[in-house]
C-alpha positions as CSV (number, residue, x, y, z in Angstrom):
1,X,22.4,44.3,8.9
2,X,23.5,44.7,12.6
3,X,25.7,43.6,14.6
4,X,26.5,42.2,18.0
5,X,27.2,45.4,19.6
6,X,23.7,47.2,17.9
7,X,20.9,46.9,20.9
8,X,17.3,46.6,19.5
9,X,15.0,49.2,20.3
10,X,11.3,47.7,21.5
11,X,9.9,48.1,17.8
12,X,13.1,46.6,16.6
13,X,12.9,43.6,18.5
14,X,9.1,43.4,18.1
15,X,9.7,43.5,14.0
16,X,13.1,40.4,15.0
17,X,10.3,38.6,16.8
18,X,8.0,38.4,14.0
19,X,10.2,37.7,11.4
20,X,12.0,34.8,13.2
21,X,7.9,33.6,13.5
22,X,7.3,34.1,10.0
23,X,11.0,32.0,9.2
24,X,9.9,28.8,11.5
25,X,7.0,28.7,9.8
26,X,8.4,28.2,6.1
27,X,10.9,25.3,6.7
28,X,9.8,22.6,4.9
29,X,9.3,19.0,6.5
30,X,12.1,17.1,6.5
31,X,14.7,20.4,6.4
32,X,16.2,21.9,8.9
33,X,17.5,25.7,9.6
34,X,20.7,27.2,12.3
35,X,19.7,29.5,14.5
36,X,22.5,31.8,13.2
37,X,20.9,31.3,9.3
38,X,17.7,32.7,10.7
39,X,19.2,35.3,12.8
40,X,21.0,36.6,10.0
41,X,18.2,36.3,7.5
42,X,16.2,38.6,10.4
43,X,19.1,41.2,9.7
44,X,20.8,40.5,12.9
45,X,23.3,38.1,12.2
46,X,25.1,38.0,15.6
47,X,21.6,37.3,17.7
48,X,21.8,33.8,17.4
49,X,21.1,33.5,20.8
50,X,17.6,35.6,20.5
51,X,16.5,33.2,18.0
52,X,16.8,30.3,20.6
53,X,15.1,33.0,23.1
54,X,12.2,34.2,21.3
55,X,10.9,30.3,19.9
56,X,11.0,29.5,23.6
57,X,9.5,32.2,24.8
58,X,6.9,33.6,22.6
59,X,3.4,32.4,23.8
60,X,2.0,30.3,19.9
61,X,5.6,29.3,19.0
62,X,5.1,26.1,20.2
63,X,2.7,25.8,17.0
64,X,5.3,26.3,14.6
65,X,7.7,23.8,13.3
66,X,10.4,25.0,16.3
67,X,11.7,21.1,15.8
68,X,13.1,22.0,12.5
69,X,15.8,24.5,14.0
70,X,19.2,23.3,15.0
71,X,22.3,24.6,16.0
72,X,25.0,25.3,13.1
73,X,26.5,21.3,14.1
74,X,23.1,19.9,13.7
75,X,22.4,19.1,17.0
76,X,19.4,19.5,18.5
77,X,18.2,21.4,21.6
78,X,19.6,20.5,25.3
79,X,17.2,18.7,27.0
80,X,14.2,18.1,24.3
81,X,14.5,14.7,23.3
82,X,12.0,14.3,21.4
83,X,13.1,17.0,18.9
84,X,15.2,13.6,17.3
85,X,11.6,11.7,17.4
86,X,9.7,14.7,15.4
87,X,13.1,15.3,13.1
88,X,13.3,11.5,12.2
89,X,9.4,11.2,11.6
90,X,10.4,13.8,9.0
91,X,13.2,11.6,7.1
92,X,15.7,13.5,8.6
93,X,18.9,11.5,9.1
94,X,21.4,12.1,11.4
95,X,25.0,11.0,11.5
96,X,27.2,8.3,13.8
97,X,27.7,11.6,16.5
98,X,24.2,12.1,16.7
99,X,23.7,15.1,14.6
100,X,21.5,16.0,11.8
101,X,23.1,15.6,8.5
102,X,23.1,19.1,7.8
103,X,24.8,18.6,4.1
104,X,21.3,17.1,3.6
105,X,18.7,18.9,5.2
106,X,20.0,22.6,6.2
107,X,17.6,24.9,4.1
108,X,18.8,28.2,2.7
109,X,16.1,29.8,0.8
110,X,17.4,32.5,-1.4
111,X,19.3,34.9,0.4
C-alpha cells in the first residue's frame, strides 16, 4: 500500500482508475461504500480524494452505481441531491442528521 506522500506514476494512476471502476461497479443495491474504503482497497489508502476525482471525471462513470459511494459519515455528495432519491429507491435509510445509516448499509467485502 502507499501512502499520502507516494505520487502515482501515469500507469499507476491508470491501474487506481480502473480499479476504483471495477469497485463501483460491485456494490450491491441498497449498500453503500466511503471513498476512503475504496481508496484503500485500490492500495492507496490516503487518495480518498482521487476516488471522489476519478467517478466525476472519467468519461462512462456516470454508468456505474457512483450513487452508492459516500463519505466515511454517510453523507452524500455536495450539491447532487438526488443521490438521497437513487439511495432511498434502494432501501437505504438514513438517520435524523440526514446521513446514511452506515451501521446498515456500508459494504466491506473481504479485505
Amino acid at each position: 500500500m502507499r501512502d499520502c506522500y507516494d505520487k502515482m506514476t501515469a500507469g499507476e494512476a491508470r491501474a487506481f482508475r480502473d480499479d476504483v471502476l471495477n469497485i463501483v461497479g460491485q456494490i450491491p443495491r441498497g449498500r453503500v461504500m466511503t471513498y476512503g474504503l475504496i481508496a484503500t482497497l485500490a492500495g492507496w489508502p490516503s487518495h480518498a480524494r482521487m476516488v471522489g476525482r476519478t467517478l466525476r471525471y472519467t468519461p462512462g462513470a456516470e454508468m456505474l452505481p457512483c450513487h452508492r459511494v459516500v463519505n466515511v459519515a454517510g453523507r452524500t455528495a455536495p450539491g447532487w441531491k438526488r443521490q438521497r432519491t437513487l439511495l432511498e429507491e434502494e432501501g437505504v435509510t438514513f438517520k435524523s442528521n440526514g446521513h446514511v445509516d452506515m451501521s446498515r448499509h456500508l459494504w466491506e467485502p473481504l479485505l
